[in-house]
Structure formats: structure tokens, C-alpha cells
C-alpha positions as CSV (number, residue, x, y, z in Angstrom):
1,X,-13.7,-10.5,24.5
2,X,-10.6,-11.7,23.8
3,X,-7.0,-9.7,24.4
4,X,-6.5,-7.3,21.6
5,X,-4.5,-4.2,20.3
6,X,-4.5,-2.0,16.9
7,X,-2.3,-0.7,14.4
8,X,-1.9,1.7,12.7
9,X,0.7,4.1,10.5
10,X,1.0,5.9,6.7
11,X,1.4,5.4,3.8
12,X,4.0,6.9,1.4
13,X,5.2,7.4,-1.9
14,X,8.6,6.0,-1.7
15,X,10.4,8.4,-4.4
16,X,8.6,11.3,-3.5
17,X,7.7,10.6,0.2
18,X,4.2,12.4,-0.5
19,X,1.3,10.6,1.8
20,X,-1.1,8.2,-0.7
21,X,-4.5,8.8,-0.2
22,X,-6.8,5.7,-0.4
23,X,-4.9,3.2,0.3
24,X,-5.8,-0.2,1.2
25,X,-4.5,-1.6,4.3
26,X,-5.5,-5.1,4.9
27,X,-4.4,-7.8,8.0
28,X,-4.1,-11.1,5.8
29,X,-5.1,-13.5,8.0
30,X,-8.0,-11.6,9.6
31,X,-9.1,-9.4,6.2
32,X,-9.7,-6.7,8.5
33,X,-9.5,-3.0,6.4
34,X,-8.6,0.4,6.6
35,X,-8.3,2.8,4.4
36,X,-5.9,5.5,4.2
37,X,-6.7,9.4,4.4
38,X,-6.1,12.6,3.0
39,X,-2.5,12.5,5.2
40,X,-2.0,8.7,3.9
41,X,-2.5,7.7,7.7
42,X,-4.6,4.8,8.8
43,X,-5.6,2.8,11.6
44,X,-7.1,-0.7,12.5
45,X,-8.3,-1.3,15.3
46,X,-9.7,-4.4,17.7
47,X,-7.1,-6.9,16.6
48,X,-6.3,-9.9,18.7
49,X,-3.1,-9.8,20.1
50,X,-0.8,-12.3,17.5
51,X,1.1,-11.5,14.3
52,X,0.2,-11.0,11.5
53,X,1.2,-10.1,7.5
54,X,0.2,-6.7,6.5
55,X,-0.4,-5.8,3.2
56,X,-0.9,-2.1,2.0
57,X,-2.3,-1.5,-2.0
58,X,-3.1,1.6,-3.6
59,X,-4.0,2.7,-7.2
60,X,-0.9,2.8,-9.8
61,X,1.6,1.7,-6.8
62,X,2.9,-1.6,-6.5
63,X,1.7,-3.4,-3.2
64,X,3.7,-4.0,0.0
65,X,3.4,-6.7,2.3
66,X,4.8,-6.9,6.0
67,X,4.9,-10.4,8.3
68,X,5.2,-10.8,11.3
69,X,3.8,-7.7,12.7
70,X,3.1,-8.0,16.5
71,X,0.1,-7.1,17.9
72,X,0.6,-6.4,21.9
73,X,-2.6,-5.7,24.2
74,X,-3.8,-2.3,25.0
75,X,-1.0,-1.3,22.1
76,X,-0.6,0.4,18.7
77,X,1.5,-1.1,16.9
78,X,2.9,1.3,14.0
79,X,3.1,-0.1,10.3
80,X,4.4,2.3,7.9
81,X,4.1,1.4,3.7
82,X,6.7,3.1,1.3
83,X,4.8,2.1,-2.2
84,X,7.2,2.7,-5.7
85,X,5.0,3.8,-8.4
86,X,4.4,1.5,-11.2
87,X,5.7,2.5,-14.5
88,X,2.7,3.4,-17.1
89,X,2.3,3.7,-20.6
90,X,-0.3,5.3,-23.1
91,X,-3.0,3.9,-25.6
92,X,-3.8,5.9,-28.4
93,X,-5.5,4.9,-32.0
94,X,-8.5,5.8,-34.5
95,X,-11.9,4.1,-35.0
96,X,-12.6,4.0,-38.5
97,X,-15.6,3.3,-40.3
98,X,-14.7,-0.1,-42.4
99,X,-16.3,0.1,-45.7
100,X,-15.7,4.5,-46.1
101,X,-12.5,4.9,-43.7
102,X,-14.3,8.3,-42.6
103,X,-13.4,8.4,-38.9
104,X,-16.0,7.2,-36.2
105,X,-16.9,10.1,-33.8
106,X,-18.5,8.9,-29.9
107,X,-17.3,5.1,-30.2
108,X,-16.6,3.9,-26.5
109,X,-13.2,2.4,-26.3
110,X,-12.8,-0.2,-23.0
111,X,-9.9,-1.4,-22.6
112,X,-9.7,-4.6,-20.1
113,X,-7.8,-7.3,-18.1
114,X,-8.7,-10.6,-16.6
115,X,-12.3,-9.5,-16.8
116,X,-12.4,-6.2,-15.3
117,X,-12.6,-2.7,-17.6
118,X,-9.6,-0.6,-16.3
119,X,-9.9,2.3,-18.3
120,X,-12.9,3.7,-20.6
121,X,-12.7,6.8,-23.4
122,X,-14.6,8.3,-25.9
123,X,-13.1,8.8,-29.4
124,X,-13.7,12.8,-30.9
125,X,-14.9,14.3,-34.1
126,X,-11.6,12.9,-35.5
127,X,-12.3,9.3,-34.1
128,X,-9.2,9.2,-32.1
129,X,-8.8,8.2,-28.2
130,X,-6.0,8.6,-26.2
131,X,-5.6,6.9,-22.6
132,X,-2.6,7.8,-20.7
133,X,-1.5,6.7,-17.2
134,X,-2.4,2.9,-17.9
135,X,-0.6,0.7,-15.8
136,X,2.1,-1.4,-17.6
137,X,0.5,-5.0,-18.7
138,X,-1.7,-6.6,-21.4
139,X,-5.6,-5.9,-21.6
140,X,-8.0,-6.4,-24.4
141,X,-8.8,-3.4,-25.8
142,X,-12.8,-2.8,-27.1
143,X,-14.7,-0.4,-29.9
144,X,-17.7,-0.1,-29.4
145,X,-20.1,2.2,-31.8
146,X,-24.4,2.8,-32.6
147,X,-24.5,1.2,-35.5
148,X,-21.6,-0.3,-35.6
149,X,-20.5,-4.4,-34.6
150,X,-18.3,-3.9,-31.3
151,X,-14.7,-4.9,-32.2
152,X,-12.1,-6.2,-29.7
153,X,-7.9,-6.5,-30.0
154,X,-6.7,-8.8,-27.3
155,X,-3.5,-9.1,-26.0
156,X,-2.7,-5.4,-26.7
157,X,0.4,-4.6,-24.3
158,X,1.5,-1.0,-22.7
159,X,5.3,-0.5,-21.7
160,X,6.7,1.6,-19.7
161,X,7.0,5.3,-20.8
162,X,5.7,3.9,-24.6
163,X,2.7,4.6,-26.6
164,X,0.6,1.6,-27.9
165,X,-1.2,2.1,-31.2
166,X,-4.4,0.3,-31.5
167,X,-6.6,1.3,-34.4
168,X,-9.8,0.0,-35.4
């Protein structure tokens, strides 16, 4: 087996220096994994000695990436990750029947980006939704209701600290 070592360190908010549970910690060139507990500590270990570029993601946080991280046998090497928060925004609108305009109760808004769903909601006895916390960016956003054809608004975008309207 060839020579090897570990590493291994915490991750942290940057602003408010509180540990970041679940974090992804990933060697680039080897796309060996760890993820990060309670205390934002994690650990990887039976790396072969070499540098390498560390990268450390986690939900709502921009990601960091280190090179050139040496890997020494028998050694831990310690990587620590300050992430900065990404700014959010809010979605908020009404579903609407078409033809009456009498608000649609229980319509599944999805709201999506290159593919993936990001955030899902139900609209209440008013037909409104509100999703809040959605990273900063531009998804399409989805209506869906029984009885109902599904509806979708691309392109909608959330900026920082703003609401975005979308109303079907």
C-alpha cells in the first residue's frame, strides 16, 4: 500500500464563526469525501502522500477551495474552511383560478434551476405561497394544481434581501 496520510479540520461560518454542520469536504483530484459533524469538524483519511486542492461546500454558503495542500506520511494535515453566507431572497405570489379568479387552495409550487427542484411549497386556503431563504439566482418557478394544467414562469430571479412576486 502505497505511503499515505489524512486530513482533516472544521468548518466555520466566517461572520459568525459558528461550526457548519454537513458540510462537504472533497479532495479534487482523488474525489475522496467527508462530511462535516455536529462541531463542523471532519476528517479524511488514507490519502497518498501528494498535494492536493481541497474544496469544502455546504448548504446556503458559498464554497471554498484550497490547493496545494500537503499530504505528509503518518500525518494529519489540518484544513480549516471559513464559508460567507450567500445572500437570499424570498418568493411569494397567489395561484389563481383563470376563468373565476377565486384563489387555488393545495397547488404545489416547485421552483427550479438547471434541472434540479430547489425549493417546494403548498399554497393555503388563500392560494398564496411564500418561500424564504432561496438562494440568490434565477429558477423557473412551477404551479401545479388537480384539475388544473401545470403552469411554469422561467427565468424568475431572487435578489438579495428582496421579495419576488410570481403569481399565477
Amino acid at each position: 500500500k502505497p505511503p499515505s496520510g489524512s486530513i482533516a479540520g472544521t468548518i466555520i461560518d466566517l461572520i459568525t464563526f459558528i461550526p457548519i454542520e454537513s458540510a462537504i469536504v472533497t479532495i479534487e483530484e482523488t474525489l475522496q469525501t467527508a462530511i462535516s459533524g455536529e462541531d463542523g469538524m471532519y476528517s479524511i483519511v488514507d490519502i497518498e502522500i501528494g498535494s492536493y486542492t481541497i474544496t469544502a461546500d455546504a448548504n446556503g454558503y458559498y464554497p471554498d477551495t484550497k490547493v496545494n495542500q500537503q499530504i505528509f506520511e503518518g500525518e494529519t494535515t489540518i484544513v480549516n474552511f471559513f464559508l460567507e453566507e450567500m445572500p437570499t431572497g424570498t418568493f411569494s405570489g397567489t395561484v389563481n383560478d383563470l376563468n373565476t379568479g377565486i384563489p387555488i387552495e393545495g397547488a404545489e409550487i416547485s421552483v427550479e434551476k438547471e434541472g434540479l427542484i430547489n425549493y417546494i411549497t403548498i399554497t393555503g386556503s388563500d392560494g398564496t405561497y411564500t418561500i424564504i431563504d432561496a438562494e440568490i439566482g434565477i429558477y423557473n418557478v412551477t404551479a401545479t394544481a388537480d384539475g388544473y394544467y401545470s403552469e411554469t414562469k422561467p427565468d424568475q430571479e431572487v435578489l438579495a434581501e428582496e421579495t419576488t412576486i410570481v403569481d399565477f
